[in-house]
LUMLUMMI-493265 format. One record per residue (C-alpha): x, y, z; residue in three letters; chain; residue number from 1. Coordinates in steps of 0.25 Angstrom, whole numbers, padded with zeros to 4 digits. Example, Ala and Ser with C-alpha at 12.3 -4.5 7.8 and 13.67 -1.06 7.14 Angstrom:
<pt u="0049" v="-0018" w="0031" type="ala" mol="A" seq="1"/>
<pt u="0055" v="-0004" w="0029" type="ser" mol="A" seq="2"/>
//
This chain:
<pt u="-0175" v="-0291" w="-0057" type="unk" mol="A" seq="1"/>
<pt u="-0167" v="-0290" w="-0071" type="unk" mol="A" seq="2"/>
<pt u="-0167" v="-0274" w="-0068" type="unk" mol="A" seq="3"/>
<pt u="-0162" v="-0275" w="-0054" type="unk" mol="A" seq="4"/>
<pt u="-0150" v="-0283" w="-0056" type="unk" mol="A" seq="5"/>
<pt u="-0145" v="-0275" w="-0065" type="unk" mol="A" seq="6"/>
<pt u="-0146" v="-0262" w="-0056" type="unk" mol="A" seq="7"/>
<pt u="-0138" v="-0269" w="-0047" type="unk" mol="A" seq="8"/>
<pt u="-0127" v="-0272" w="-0057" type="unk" mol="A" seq="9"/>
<pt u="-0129" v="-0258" w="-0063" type="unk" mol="A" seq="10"/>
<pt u="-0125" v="-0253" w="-0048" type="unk" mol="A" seq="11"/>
<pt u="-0114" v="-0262" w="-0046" type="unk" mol="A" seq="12"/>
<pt u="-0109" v="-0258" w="-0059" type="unk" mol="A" seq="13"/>
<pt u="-0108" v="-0244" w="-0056" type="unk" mol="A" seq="14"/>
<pt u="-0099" v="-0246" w="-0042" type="unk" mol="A" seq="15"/>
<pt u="-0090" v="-0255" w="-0050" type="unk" mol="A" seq="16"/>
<pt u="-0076" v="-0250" w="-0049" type="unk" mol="A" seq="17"/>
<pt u="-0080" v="-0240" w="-0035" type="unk" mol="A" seq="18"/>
<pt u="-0070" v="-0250" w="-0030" type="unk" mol="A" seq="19"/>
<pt u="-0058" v="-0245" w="-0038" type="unk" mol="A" seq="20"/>
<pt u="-0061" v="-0230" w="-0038" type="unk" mol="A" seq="21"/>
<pt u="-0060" v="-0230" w="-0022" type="unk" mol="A" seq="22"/>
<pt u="-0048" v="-0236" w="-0023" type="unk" mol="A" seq="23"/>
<pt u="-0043" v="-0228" w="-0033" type="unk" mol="A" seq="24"/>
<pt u="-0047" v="-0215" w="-0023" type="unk" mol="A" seq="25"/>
<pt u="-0041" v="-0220" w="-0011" type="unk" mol="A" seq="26"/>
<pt u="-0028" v="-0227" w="-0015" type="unk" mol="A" seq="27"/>
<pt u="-0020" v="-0214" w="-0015" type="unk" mol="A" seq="28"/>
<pt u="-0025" v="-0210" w="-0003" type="unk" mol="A" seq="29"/>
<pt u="-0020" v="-0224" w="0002" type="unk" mol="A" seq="30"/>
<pt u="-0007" v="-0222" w="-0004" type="unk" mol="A" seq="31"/>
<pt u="-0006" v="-0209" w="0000" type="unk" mol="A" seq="32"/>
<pt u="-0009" v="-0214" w="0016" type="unk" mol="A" seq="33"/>
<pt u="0000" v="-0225" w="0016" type="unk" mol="A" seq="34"/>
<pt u="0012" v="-0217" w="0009" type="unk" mol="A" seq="35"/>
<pt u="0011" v="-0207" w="0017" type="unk" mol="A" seq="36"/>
<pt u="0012" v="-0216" w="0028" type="unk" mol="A" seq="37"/>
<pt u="0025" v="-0221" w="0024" type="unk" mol="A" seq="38"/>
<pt u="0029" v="-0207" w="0022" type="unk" mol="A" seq="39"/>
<pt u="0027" v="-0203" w="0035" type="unk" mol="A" seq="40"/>
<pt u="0031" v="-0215" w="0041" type="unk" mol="A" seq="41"/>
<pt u="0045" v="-0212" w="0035" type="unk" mol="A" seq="42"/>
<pt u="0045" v="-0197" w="0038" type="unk" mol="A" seq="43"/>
<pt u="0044" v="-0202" w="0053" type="unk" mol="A" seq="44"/>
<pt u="0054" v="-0212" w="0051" type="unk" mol="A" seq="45"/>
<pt u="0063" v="-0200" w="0047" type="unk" mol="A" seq="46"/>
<pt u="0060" v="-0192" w="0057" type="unk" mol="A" seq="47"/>
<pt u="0064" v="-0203" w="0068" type="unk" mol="A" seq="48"/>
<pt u="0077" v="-0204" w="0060" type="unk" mol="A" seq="49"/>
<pt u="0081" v="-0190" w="0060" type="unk" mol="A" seq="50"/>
<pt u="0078" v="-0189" w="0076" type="unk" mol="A" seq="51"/>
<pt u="0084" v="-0200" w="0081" type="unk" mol="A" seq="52"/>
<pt u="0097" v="-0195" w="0071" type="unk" mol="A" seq="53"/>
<pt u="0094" v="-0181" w="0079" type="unk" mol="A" seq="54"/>
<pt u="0096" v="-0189" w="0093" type="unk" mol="A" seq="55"/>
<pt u="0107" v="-0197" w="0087" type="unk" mol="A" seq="56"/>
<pt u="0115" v="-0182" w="0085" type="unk" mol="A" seq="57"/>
<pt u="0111" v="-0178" w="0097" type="unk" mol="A" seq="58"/>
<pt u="0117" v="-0188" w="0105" type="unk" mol="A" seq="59"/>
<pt u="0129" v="-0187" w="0098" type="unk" mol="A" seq="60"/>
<pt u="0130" v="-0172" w="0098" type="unk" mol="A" seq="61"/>
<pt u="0128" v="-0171" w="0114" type="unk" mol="A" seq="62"/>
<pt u="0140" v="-0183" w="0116" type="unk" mol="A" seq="63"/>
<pt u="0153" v="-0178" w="0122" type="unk" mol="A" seq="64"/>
<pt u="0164" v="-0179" w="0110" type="unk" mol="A" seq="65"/>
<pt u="0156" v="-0179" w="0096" type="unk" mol="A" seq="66"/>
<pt u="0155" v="-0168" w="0086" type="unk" mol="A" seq="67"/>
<pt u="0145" v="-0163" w="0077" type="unk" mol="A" seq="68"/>
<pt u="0149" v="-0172" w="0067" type="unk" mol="A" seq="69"/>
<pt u="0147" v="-0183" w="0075" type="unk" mol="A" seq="70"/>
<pt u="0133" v="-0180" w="0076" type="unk" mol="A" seq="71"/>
<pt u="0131" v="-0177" w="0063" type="unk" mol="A" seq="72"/>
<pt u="0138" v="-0190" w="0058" type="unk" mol="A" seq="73"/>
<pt u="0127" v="-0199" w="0070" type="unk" mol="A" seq="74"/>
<pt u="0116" v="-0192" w="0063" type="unk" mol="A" seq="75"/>
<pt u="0119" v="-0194" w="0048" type="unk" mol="A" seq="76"/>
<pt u="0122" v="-0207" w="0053" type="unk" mol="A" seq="77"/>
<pt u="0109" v="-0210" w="0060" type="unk" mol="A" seq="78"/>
<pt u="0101" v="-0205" w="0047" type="unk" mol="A" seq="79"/>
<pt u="0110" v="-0213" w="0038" type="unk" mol="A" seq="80"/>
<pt u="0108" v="-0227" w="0048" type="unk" mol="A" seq="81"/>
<pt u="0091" v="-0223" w="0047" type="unk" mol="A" seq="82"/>
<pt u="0092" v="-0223" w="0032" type="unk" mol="A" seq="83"/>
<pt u="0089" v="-0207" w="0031" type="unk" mol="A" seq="84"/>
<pt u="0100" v="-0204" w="0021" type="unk" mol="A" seq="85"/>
<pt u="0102" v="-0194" w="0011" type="unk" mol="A" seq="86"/>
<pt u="0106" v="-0177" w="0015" type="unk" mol="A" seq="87"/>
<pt u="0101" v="-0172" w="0025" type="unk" mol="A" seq="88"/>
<pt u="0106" v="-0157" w="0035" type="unk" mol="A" seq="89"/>
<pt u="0117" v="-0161" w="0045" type="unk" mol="A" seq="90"/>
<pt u="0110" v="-0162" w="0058" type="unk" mol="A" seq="91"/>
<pt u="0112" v="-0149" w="0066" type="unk" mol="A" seq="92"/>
<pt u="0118" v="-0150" w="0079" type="unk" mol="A" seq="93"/>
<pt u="0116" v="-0139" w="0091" type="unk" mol="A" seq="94"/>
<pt u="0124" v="-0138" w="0102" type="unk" mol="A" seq="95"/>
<pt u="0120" v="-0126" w="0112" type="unk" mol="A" seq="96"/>
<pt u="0129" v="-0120" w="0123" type="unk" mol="A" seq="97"/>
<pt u="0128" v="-0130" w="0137" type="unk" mol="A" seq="98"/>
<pt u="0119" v="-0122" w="0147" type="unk" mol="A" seq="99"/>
<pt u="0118" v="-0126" w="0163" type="unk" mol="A" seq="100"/>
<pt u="0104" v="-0132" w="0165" type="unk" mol="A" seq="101"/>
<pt u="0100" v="-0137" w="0179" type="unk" mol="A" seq="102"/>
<pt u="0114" v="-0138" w="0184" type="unk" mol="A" seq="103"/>
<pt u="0118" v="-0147" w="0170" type="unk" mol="A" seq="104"/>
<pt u="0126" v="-0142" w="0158" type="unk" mol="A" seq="105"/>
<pt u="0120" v="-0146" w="0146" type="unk" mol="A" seq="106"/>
<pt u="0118" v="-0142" w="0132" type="unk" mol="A" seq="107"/>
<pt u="0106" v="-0150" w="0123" type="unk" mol="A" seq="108"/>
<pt u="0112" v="-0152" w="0109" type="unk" mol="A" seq="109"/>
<pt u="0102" v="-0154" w="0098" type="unk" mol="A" seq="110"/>
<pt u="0104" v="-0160" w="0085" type="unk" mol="A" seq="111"/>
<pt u="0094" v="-0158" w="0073" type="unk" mol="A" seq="112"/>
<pt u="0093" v="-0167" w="0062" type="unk" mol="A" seq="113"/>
<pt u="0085" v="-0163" w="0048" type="unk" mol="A" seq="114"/>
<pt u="0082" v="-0175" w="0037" type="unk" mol="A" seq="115"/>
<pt u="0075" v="-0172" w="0023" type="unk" mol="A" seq="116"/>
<pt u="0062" v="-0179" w="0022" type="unk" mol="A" seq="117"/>
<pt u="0053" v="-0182" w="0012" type="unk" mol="A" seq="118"/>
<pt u="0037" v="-0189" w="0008" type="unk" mol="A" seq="119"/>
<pt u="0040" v="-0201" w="-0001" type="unk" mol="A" seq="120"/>
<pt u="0025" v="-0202" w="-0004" type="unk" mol="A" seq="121"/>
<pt u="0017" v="-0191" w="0002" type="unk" mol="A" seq="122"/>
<pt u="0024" v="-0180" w="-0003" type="unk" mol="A" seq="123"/>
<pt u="0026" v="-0183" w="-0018" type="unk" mol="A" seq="124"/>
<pt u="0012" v="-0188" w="-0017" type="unk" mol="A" seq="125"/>
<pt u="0007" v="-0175" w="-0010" type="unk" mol="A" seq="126"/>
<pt u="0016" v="-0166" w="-0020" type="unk" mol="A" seq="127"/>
<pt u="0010" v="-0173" w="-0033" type="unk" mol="A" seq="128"/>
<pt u="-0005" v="-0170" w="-0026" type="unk" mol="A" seq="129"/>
<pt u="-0001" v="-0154" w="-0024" type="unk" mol="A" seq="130"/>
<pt u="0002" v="-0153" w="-0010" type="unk" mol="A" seq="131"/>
<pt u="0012" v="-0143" w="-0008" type="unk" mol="A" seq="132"/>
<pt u="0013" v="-0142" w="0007" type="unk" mol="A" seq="133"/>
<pt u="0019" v="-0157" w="0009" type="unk" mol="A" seq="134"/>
<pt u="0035" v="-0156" w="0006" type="unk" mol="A" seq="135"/>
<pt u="0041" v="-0168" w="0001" type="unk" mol="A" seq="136"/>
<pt u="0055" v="-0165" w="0008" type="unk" mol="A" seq="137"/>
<pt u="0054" v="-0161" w="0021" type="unk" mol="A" seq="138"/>
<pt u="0065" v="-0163" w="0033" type="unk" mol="A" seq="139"/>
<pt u="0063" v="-0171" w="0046" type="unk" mol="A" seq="140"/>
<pt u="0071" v="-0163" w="0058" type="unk" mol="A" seq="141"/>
<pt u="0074" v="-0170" w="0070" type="unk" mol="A" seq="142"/>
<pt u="0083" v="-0163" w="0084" type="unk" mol="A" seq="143"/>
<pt u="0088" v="-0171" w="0095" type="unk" mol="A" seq="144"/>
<pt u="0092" v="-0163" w="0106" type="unk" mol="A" seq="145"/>
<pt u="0102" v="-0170" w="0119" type="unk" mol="A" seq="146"/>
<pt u="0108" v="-0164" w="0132" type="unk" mol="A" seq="147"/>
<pt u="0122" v="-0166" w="0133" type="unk" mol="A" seq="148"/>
<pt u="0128" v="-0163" w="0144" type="unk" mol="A" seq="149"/>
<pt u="0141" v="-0153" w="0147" type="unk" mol="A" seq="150"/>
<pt u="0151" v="-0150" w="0156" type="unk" mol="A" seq="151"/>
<pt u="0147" v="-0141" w="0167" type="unk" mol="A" seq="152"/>
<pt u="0158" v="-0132" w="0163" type="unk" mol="A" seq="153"/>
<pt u="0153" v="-0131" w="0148" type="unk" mol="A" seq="154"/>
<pt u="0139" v="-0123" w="0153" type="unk" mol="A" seq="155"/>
<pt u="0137" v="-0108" w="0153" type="unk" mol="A" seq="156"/>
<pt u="0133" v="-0101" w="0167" type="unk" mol="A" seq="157"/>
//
């Protein structure tokens, strides 16, 4: 009886601390699902800033009585107001000749906002690993595009 009770400590014995090897094996992978969750999370977040900036300079460009500028002060106002600060390219702004389209003048200006982006936690994460392909600054590009509309006498024949 003696001899069996100590097999069964012995085999106890050796699955002592399996416990903490597993959690040192899957705790980075943990960490690096949850903080790439966040990362995403705020890329997205961007990404909804930047377009709803786009449709913001869109519907100013297509107003009757605003310039350029004007849209280009909405949008950096937009950005600034969502908390995406810092430099970023001026928004480009394209207005194309009005052209006769079932009877209606109109002309469809677009507006194209570009803000730098960058991984937090993934991509310095991902560079100290060795992967080369996964850029840690990278741009999120958003274009609203409106139909505004023009005086018959402004359209081409």
């Amino acid at each position: 009886m003696v001899t069996g009770a100590r097999g069964r400590r012995s085999r106890l014995s050796c699955e002592r601390g399996a416990e903490l090897i597993e959690f040192a094996i899957s705790l980075p992978v943990l960490l690096l699902i949850g903080l790439g969750i966040f990362d995403f999370g705020f890329l997205f977040q961007r990404y909804l800033v930047v377009t709803n900036a786009a449709r913001e300079g869109a519907r100013i460009a297509v107003l009757p009585g605003y310039a350029d500028t004007d849209v280009i002060n909405r949008v950096n106002d937009y950005l600034t107001a969502a908390g995406l600060t810092g430099t970023h390219d001026a928004p480009v702004i394209a207005h194309p000749s009005p052209v006769l389209v079932g009877g209606n003048c109109a002309a469809v200006t677009s507006v194209t906002v570009t803000y730098p982006s960058q991984y937090s936690f993934v991509g310095p994460l991902a560079r100290y690993l060795g992967a080369t392909t996964l850029d840690t600054r990278d741009r999120v590009t958003a274009t609203a595009q409106m139909r505004n509309e023009v005086p018959a006498s402004g359209c081409g024949s």
